[in-house]
C-alpha positions in Angstrom: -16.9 47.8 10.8 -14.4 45.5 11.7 -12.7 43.6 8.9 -12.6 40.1 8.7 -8.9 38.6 8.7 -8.4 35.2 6.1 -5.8 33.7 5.8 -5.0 31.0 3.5 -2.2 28.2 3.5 -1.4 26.6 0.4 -1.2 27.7 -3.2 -1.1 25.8 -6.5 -5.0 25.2 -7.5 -6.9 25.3 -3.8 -5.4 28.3 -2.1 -5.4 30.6 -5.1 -9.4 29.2 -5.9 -10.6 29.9 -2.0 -8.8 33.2 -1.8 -10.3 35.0 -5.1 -13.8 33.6 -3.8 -13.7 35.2 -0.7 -12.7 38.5 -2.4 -15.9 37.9 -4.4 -18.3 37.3 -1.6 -16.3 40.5 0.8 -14.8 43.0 -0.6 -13.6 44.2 2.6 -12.1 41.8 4.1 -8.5 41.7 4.8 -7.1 37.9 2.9 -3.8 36.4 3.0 -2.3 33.9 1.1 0.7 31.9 2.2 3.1 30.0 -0.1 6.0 28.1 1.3 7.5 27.6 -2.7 8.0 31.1 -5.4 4.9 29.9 -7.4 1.3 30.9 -6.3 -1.4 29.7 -8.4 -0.3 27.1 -11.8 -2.6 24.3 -13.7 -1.0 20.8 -12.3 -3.7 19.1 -14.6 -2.0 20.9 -17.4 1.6 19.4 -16.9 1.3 16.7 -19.7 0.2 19.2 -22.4 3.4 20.8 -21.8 5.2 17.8 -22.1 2.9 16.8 -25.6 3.8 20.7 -26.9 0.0 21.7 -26.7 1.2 23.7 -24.4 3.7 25.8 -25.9 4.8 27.4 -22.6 5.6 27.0 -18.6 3.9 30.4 -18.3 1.0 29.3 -20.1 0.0 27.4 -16.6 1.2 29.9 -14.7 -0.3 33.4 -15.6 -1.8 34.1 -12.2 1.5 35.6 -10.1 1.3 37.6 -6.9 1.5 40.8 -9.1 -2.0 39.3 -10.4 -3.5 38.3 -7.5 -2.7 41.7 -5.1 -4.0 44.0 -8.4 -7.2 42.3 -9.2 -8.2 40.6 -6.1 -6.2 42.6 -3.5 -5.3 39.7 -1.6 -1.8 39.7 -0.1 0.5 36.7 -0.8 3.9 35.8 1.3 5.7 33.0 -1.0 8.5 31.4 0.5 6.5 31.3 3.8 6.3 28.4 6.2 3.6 27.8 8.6 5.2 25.9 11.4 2.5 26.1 13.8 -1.3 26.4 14.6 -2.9 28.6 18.2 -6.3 27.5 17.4 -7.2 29.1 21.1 -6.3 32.6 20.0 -6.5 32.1 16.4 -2.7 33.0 15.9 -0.5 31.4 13.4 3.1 31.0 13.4 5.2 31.5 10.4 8.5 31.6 8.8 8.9 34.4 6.0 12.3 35.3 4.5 14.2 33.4 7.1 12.1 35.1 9.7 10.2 34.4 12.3 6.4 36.5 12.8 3.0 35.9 14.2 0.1 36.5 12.0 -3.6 36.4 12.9 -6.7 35.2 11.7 -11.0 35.1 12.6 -11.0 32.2 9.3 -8.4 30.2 8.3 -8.4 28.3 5.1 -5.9 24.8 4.9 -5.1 24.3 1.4 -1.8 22.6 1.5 -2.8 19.5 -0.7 -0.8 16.5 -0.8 3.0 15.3 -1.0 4.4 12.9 -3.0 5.1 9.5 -1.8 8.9 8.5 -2.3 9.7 5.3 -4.4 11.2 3.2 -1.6 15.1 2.3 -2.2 15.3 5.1 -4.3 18.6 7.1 -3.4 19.7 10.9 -4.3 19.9 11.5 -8.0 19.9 14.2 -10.2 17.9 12.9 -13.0 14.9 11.9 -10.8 11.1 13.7 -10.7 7.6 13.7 -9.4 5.4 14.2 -11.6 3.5 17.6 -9.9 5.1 20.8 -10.0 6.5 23.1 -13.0 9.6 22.8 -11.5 9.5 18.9 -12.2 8.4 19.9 -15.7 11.0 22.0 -16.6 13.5 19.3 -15.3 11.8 16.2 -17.3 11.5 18.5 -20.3 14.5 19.5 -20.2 15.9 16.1 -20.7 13.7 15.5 -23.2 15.2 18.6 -25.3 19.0 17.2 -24.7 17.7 14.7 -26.1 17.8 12.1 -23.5 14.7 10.8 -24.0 14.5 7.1 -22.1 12.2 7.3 -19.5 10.7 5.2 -16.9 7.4 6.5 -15.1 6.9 4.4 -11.8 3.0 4.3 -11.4 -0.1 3.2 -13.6 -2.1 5.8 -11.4 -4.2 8.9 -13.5 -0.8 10.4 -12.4 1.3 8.0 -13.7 -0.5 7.9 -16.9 -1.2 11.0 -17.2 3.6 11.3 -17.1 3.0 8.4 -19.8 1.1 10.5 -22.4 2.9 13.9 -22.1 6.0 11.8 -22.3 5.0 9.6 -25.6 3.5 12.9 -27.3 6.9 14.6 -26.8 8.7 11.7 -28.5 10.1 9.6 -25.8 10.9 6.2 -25.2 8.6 5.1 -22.2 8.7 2.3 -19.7 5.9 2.3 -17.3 6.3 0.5 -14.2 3.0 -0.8 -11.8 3.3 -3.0 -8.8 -0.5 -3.8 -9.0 -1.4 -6.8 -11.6 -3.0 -4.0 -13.6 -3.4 -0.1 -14.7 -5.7 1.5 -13.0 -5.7 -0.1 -9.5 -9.0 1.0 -8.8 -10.9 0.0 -12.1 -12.8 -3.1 -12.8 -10.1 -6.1 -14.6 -12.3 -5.2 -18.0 -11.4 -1.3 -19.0 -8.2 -1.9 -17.5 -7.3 -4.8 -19.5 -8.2 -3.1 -22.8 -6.8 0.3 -21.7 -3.5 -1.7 -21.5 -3.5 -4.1 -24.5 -4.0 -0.6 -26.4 -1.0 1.1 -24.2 1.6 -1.6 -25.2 1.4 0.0 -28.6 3.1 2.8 -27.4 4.6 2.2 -24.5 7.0 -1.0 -22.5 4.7 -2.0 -19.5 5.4 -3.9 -17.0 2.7 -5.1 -14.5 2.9 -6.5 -11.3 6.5 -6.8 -10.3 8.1 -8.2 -7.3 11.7 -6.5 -6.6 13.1 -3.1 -8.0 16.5 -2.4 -7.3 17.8 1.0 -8.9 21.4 1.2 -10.4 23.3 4.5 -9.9 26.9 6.1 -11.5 27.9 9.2 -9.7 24.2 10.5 -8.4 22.7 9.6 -11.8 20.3 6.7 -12.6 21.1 4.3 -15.3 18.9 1.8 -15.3 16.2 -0.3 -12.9 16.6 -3.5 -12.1 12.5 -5.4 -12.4 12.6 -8.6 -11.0 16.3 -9.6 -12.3 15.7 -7.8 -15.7 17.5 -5.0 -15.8 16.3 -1.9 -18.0 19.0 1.2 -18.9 17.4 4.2 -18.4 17.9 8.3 -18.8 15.6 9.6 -16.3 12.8 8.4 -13.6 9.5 10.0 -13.5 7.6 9.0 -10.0 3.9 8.8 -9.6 3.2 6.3 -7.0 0.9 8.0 -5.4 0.5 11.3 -2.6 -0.4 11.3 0.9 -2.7 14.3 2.6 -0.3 16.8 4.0 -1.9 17.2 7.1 1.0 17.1 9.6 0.0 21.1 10.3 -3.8 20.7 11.5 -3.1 17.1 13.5 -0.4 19.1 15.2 -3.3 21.5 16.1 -5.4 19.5 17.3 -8.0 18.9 14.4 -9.7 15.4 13.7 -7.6 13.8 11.2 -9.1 10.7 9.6 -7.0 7.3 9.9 -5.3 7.3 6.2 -4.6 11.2 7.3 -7.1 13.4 5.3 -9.0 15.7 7.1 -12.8 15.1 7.3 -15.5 17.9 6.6 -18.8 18.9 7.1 -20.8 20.5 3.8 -19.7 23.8 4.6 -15.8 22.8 4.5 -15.5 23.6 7.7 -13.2 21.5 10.1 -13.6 20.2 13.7 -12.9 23.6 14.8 -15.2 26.4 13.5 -13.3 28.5 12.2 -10.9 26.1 10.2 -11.6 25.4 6.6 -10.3 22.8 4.6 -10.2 22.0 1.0 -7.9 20.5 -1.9 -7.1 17.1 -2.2 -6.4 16.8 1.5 -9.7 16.3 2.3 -12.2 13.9 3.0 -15.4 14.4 0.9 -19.1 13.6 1.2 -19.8 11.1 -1.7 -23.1 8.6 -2.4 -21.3 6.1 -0.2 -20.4 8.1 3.0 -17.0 10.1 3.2 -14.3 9.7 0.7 -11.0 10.7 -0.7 -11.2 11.7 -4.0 -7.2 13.6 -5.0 -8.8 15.1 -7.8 -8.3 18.4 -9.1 -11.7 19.4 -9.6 -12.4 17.8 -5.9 -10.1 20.4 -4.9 -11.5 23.3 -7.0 -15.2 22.9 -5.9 -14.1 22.2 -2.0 -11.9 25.6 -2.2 -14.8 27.5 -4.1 -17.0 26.6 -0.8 -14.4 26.8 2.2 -13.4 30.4 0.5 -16.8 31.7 0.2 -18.6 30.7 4.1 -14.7 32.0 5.6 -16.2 35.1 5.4 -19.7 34.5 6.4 -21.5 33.0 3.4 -23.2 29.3 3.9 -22.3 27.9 0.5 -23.0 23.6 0.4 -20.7 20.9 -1.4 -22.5 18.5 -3.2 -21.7 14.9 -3.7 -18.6 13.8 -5.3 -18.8 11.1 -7.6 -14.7 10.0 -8.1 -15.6 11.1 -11.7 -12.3 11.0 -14.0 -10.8 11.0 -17.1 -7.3 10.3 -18.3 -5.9 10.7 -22.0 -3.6 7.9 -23.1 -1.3 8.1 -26.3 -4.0 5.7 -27.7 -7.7 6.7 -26.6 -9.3 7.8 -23.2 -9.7 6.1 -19.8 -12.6 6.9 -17.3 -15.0 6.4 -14.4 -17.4 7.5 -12.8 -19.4 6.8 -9.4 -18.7 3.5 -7.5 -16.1 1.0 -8.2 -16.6 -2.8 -8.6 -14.7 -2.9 -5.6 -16.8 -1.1 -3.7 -20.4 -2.0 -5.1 -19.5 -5.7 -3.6 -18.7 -4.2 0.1 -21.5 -1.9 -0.1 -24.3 -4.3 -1.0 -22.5 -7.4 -1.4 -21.4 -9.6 -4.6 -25.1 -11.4 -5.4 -26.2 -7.8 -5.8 -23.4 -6.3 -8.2 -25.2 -5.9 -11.4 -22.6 -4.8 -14.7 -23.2 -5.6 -18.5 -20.4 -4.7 -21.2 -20.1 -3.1 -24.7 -18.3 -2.6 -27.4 -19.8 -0.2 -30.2 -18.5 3.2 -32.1 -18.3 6.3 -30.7 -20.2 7.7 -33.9 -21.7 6.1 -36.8 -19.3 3.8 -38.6 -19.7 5.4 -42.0 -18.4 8.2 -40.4 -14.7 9.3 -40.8 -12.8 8.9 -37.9 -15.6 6.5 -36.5 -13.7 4.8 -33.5 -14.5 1.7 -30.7 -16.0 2.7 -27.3 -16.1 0.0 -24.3 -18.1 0.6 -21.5 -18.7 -1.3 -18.2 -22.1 0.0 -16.7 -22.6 -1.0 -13.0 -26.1 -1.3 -11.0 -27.6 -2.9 -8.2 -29.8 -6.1 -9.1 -32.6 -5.6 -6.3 -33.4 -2.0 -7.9 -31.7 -1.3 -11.1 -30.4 1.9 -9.3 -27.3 2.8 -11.5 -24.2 2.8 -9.5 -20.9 3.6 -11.4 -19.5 3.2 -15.4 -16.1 2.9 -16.9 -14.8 3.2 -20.0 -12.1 3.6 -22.6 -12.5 4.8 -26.2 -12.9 8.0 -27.5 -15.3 10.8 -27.0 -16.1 9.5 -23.7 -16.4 13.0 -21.5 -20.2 13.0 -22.2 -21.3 9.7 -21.4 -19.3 9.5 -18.0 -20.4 13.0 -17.4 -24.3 11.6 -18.3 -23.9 8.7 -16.0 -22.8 11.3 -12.6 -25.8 12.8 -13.3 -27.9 9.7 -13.3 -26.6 8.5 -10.3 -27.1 11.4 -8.2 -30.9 11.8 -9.5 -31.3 8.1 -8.3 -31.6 7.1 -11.9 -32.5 3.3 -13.2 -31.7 0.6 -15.8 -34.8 1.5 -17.5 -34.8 5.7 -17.9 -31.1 5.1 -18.9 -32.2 2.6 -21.8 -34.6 5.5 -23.0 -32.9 8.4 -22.4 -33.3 10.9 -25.2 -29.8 11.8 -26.2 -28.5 14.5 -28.6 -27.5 13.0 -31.9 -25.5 13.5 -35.2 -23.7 10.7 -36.9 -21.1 13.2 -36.6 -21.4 13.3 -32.9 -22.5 10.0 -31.9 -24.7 6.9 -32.8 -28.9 7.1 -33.0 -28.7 4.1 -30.4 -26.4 5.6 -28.0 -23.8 3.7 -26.3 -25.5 4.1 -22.9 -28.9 3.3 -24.0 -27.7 0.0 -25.3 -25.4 -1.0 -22.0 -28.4 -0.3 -20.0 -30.5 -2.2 -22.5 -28.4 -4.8 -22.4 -28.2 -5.0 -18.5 -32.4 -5.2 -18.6 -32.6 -8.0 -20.8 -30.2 -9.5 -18.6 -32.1 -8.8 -15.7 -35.4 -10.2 -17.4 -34.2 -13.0 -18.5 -33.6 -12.3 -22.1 -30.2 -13.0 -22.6 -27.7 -14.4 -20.8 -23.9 -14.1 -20.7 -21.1 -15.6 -19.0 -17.9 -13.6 -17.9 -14.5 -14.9 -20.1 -12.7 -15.8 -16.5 -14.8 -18.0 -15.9 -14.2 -19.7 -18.7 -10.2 -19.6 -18.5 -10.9 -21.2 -15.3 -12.3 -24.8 -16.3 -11.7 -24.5 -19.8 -13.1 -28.5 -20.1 -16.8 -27.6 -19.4 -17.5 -25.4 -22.3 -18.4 -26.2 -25.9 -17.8 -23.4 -28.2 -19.6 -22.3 -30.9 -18.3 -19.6 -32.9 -21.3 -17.9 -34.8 -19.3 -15.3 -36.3 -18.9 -14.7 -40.0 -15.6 -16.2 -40.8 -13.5 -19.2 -39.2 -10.5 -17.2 -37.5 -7.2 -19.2 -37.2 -6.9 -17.7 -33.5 -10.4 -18.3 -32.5 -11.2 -20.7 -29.9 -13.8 -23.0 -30.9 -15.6 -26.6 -31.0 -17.6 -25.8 -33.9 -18.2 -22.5 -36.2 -22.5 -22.1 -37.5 -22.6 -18.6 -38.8 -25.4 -16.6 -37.4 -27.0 -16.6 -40.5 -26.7 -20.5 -40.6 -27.8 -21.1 -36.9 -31.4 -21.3 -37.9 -31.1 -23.7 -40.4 -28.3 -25.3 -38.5 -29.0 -25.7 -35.0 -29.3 -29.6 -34.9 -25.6 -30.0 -35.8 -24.8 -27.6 -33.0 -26.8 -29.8 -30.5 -25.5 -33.3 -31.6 -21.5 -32.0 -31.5 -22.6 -30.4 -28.0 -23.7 -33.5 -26.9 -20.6 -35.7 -28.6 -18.3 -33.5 -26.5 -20.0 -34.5 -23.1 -19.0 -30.6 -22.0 -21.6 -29.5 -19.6 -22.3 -26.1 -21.0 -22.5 -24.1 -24.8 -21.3 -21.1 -25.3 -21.6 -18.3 -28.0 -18.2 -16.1 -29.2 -18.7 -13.5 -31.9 -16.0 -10.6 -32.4 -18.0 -8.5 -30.1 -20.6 -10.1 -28.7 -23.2 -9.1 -29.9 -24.1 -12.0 -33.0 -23.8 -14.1 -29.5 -26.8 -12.5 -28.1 -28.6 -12.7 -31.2 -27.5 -16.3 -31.0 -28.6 -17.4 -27.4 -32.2 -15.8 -28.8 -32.6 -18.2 -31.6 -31.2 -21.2 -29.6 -33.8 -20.0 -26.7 -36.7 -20.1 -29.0 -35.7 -23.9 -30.3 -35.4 -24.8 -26.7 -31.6 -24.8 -26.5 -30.0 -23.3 -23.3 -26.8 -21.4 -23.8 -24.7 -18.5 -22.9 -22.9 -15.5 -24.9 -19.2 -14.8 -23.9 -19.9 -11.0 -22.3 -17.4 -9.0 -24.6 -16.9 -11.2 -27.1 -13.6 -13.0 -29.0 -11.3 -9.3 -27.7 -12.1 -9.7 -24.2 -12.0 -13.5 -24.1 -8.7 -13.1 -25.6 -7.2 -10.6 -23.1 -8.4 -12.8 -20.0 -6.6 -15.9 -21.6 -3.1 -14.1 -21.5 -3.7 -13.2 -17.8 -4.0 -17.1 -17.1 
C-alpha cells in the first residue's frame, strides 16, 4: 500500500497541531514538517506569563523539539527550511534547506504559516525594538527587563498589545501604551472599553488616539517617542499593531486569496485546490455571520486539528467560530464573545440592535475577594435571539464561555433569564450575572423599564433634569435634585414640581449603579410619572463625560 506523503509548512502552534493529528488518524503515512526558523512547536499565548514570572522558563513553552516530534509521532521536521514555491499541477514543492536547494513532493499539503507582523510605520533599525510574538522577542524584551532597563512603550491596545502590557506590568516595568484608535479594544463596544481603560490607567500611561509619532534615535537605539509634540524617553519599544495573513506562498500558486489576504475555506479546511489545506490564523473561518477572520490561537488550533486529520483521508467538520476572547489586564479581565456592536448594526441594522448593561459582583459580596463584573449583553429586538456579550471583571471565562454556547443553539432573552446555573457564594451569585442582563434586556423589551444611554446625555446636557435617588448627596454627582429611593415614595411631588420649574424636557434617574434608577422609574411609572434610568449608572455616566 502506497503511503500517503504530508507535508506541512509552518510551525509554532498550527503546523506542529495538524502534523501530530495526522499521525493519529495514519500511522502510515509518510509527514513532513517544514520550519523556516530553529524553533518547531512553542505556546505564543504563553509569552506574557513569562514576562509576569509564572512562567519560570523559555523552555517551559517550548518542550516539543524535533527530537520530540520525530520519536513520538515520527514525523520528520526540516527547520531552517524555506518554501519558495508551490507546483500545484504535479504536487511538487520547492524548498530551500541548509542553503540548498531540493524538490520535495506531496499527495496533501497543509499551509500553516500564520501571520507576520505589521511594521510601525517610520520606525527605523534599532536594537532595542520587538514584536510581541516569538520566544526570540521574549528573550530580548526580558532581557531588558533583567538589566534593568525597564521603560517601555507597547504600540497597540490590540489582545496583543495588551496582552505585552500585562506581562510587562507583572514583571515590574514602567509601561506606556500607545493606541491610534480613540479607544482599547478597537473592536469592542465604547462601554467595556471605556471601563477596561479607566481601570488600566492605574497601572499603566495610556495614551489614546494620537495624531503624529515621530521616533527619536542615538546610535541604532531608541530613546524616546515623540506623541503629538510630547515627547516620552523611553528604554525599549514593544510593537503590537497588528499582523497580516502570510499568504504570499499560496496567491503565488494560484489559490483564492480573499481581498484583506487570508485564505478562504470550506468545512473541511480544504483550499481552492483539493489537495491544499489551510489552517492557523491565516485563514478565513465560517462564523454565524458568513466568513471571518478570527487571528486567534484557538482559531488556529481547531482549524489545524481538522486540515491535519481529512490530509490523510478522514472528513473531520469545523464548527462555527464565535471571535470568543479573553485578555488578562494587570487589573481584571477583558472579553467577548459572538458579534460586535459593530457588526450587529450592518447585519440587521441599528433599530434592531438590542444591548442592556450591568454592573454586579462576581460572587456574593460577603464573600472575601467579592469583586465588580460589567457586562454588555447584545440581541436582536425582532426575536430576542442573543447575539454577542462583553465584559470586564473577574471570573469572566464562564459566562463568555455560557453566552458562545447560547448563541450557536439559537438561544433567547428569555431561556438566558432562566437558565439554571451552578452556584456557590464562593463561586458566583444565586442571581447570576447573565440571568440578570437578560432580565434586564426583557423588561426593557416589555416595557418595564426604560433607560437612556449616558452619551446621549453629554450631548444636550440642557434637556435633562436629574434626579439622584441614591443614598447620599456626592460632591461629584451631577444632579438637579437628590430624593433617596427610600424617600421617592413619599416624595415624588417635589420631584415633579422642581421638574417642571426647570422647563427641561426630560427626568432622569442616576444611582451608583443603576440599579435604585430602575427601581426608581417603577415607582414613578406607577404614580404616572414618565422617566428614564441612566443605563450604567453615576461610573458610566462619568467616563462618557471625560470623552466629551
Amino acid at each position: 500500500m502506497k503511503r500517503k506523503k504530508v507535508i506541512i509548512i509552518g510551525a509554532a502552534l498550527a503546523g506542529p497541531t495538524a502534523a501530530s493529528r495526522a499521525r493519529e488518524m495514519d500511522e502510515n503515512a509518510e509527514i513532513t514538517l517544514l520550519e523556516r526558523n530553529t524553533r518547531v512547536s512553542y505556546s505564543l499565548a504563553g509569552l506574557s506569563f513569562h514576562l509576569s514570572k509564572e512562567v519560570n522558563s523559555l523552555d517551559d513553552l517550548n518542550q516539543e523539539r524535533e527530537s520530540f516530534f520525530e520519536n513520538v509521532y515520527n514525523i520528520k521536521v526540516l527547520t531552517k527550511t524555506e518554501v519558495v514555491g508551490i507546483d500545484r499541477k504535479n504536487k511538487k514543492l520547492s524548498i530551500i534547506h541548509n542553503s540548498d536547494k531540493k524538490i520535495l513532493e506531496y499527495d496533501s499539503l497543509i499551509f500553516a504559516t500564520g501571520a507576520a507582523s505589521i511594521h510601525p510605520e517610520g520606525l527605523p533599525f534599532i536594537s532595542n525594538f520587538r514584536y510581541f510574538r516569538t520566544l526570540d522577542d521574549l528573550a530580548a524584551i526580558k532581557a531588558s527587563i533583567d538589566r534593568d532597563k525597564k521603560r517601555f512603550i507597547v504600540l497597540g491596545g490590540g489582545s496583543m498589545g495588551l496582552e505585552a502590557v500585562d506581562g510587562l506590568v507583572r514583571g515590574g516595568a514602567e509601561v506606556c501604551l500607545l493606541e491610534k484608535n480613540p479607544q482599547i479594544l478597537p473592536n469592542f463596544g465604547d462601554e467595556i472599553s471605556m471601563i477596561a481603560e479607566s481601570k488600566l490607567k492605574e497601572k499603566v500611561n495610556l495614551i489614546l488616539g494620537f495624531q503624529n509619532l515621530e521616533f527619536q534615535t542615538e546610535e541604532n537605539q531608541l530613546v524616546a517617542v515623540v506623541v503629538d509634540g510630547k515627547r516620552i524617553e523611553t528604554d525599549f519599544l514593544v510593537s503590537a499593531i497588528g499582523v497580516k495573513p502570510r499568504t504570499e506562498l499560496l496567491q503565488a500558486s494560484g489559490i483564492k486569496i480573499n481581498k484583506d489576504g487570508t485564505v478562504p475555506i470550506d468545512k473541511y479546511c480544504r483550499t481552492s485546490d483539493k489537495n491544499i489545506f489551510a489552517c492557523s490564523i491565516c485563514v478565513a473561518t465560517p462564523s454565524p455571520w458568513g466568513q471571518a477572520w478570527i487571528p486567534q490561537a484557538a482559531v488556529a488550533d481547531k482549524t489545524a486539528q481538522v486540515a491535519g486529520a481529512n490530509s490523510v483521508g478522514q472528513k473531520f467538520k469545523l464548527g462555527l467560530f464565535q471571535a470568543s476572547m479573553i485578555v488578562r489586564l494587570p487589573t481584571g479581565e477583558v472579553g467577548r464573545v459572538g458579534h460586535s456592536e459593530k457588526e450587529i448594526i450592518n447585519m440587521i441594522g441599528k433599530k434592531n440592535l438590542g444591548m442592556s448593561f450591568l454592573k454586579t459582583l462576581n460572587i456574593e459580596p460577603y464573600m472575601p475577594n467579592s469583586k465588580p463584573f460589567y457586562g454588555v449583553l447584545y440581541f436582536n429586538k425582532k426575536n430576542n435571539k442573543i447575539l454577542g456579550m462583553e465584559a470586564y471583571g473577574s471570573d469572566i471565562k464562564s459566562r463568555l464561555d455560557a453566552i458562545a454556547v447560547a448563541i450557536l443553539k439559537g438561544s433567547k432573552l428569555e431561556e438566558l433569564s432562566q437558565l439554571d446555573f451552578s452556584y456557590s457564594p464562593a463561586f458566583g451569585t444565586a442571581r447570576d450575572g447573565l440571568n440578570s442582563l437578560a432580565t434586564i434586556a426583557m423588561f426593557k423589551q416589555e416595557g418595564l423599564t426604560s433607560w437612556i444611554h449616558p452619551r446621549k446625555i453629554h450631548v444636550n446636557p440642557e434637556s435633562y433634569f436629574i434626579v439622584n435617588v441614591g443614598l447620599d448627596i456626592e460632591d461629584d454627582y451631577p444632579n438637579h435634585l437628590h430624593i433617596p429611593l427610600e424617600k421617592l415614595r413619599a416624595e415624588w411631588k417635589i420631584l415633579v414640581s422642581e421638574w417642571q420649574k426647570s422647563q427641561k424636557l426630560h427626568c432622569i434617574l442616576i444611582s451608583h449603579s443603576g440599579r435604585r434608577g430602575h427601581l426608581a422609574v417603577r415607582i414613578l411609572k406607577s404614580l404616572g410619572v414618565s422617566s428614564k434610568n441612566v443605563m450604567g449608572g453615576y461610573e458610566l455616566f462619568s467616563l462618557f463625560g471625560s470623552q466629551k
